[in-house]
N, C-alpha and C positions, 0 to 999 in steps of 0.2 A: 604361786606363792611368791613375794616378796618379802626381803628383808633391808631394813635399816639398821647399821650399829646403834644400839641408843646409850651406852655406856661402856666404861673399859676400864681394868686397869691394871694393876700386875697379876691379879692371880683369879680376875673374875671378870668376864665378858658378856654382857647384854644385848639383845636385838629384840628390836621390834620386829613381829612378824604380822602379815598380810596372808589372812588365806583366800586362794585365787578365787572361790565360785562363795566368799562370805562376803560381809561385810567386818568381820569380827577381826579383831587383832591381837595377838598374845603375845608374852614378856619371856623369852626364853634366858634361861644366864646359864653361863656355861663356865665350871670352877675348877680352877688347879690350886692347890694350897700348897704352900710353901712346910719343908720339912723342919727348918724352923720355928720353934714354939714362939719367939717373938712377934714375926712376922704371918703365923699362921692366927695370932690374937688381931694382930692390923685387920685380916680377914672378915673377923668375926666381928670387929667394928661396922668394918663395912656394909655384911648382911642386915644387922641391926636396923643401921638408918635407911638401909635398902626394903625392908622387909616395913619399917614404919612409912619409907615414903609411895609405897606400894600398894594393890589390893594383891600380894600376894595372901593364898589360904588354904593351899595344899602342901603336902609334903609325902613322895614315895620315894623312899629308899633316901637317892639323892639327889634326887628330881624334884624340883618345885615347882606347881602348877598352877593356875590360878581357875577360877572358874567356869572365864570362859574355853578357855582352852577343854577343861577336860568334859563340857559339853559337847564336842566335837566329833568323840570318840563314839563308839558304839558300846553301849550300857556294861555288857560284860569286858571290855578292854583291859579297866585297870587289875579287875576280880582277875583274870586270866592269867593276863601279866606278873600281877602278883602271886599267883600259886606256882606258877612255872619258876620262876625268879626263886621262889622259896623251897622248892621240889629239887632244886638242883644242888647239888653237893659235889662241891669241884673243892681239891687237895691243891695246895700248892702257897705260891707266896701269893701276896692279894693283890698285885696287879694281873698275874695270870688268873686266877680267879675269876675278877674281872670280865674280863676279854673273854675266856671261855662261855662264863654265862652267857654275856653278852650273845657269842656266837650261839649258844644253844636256844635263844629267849628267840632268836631269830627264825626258825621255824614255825613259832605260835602266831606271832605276827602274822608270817606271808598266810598261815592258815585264817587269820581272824579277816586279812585285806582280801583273799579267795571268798571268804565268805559272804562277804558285805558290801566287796566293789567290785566283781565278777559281772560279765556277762552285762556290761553297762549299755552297751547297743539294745540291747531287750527291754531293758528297764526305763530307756529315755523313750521307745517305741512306747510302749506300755503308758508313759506318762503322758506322751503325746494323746495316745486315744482314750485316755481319761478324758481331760482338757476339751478334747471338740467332741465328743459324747455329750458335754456336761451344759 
């Protein structure tokens, strides 16, 4: 995987990403918003003409994705992610909230990346003697 910055600015960051074994590249932005309603409206300028100069066309939670990107994933990912994300009920102020989901969402993951990129020696053998069978 590679990245390039493709945009920046106070409270919103963009990269180009390069995923290593694709040829596909996806628009990651990555947002802090200011606790000022002034400058949290600057923001909201910003997405705007970010979102018109864009194919952006998802949106989970606070995650915007677009569509290459969430071909990428494996069919049940977002379904997953989303029930787990939604399943979880953490007390507290909302940046621990947060962080906690976060930590908790992180078990489904390593389970969905077990499940689908395991055992990748086997799988490339496997493809191999597809290929010279065929």
């Amino acid at each position: 995987m590679s990245s390039l910055s493709w945009d920046e600015s106070a409270q919103m960051i963009t990269f180009q990403i390069e995923l290593t074994q694709s040829t596909t590249e996806v628009f990651v932005s990555f947002i802090y918003g200011y606790n000022c309603k002034y400058r949290r409206r600057l923001l909201w300028d910003e997405l705007r003409i970010f979102t018109q100069d864009s194919m952006l066309s998802k949106k989970l939670d606070i995650i915007l994705i677009d569509n290459h990107w969430q071909i990428k994933f494996p069919m049940d990912f977002l379904t997953r992610v989303a029930i787990n994300w939604h399943e979880s009920s953490v007390q507290g102020f909302e940046m621990y909230s947060l962080s906690r989901k976060l930590k908790l969402l992180q078990n489904e993951i390593r389970d969905i990346n077990r499940e689908q990129y395991s055992d990748l020696e086997a799988r490339v053998k496997e493809a191999h003697n597809l290929l010279v069978d065929s």
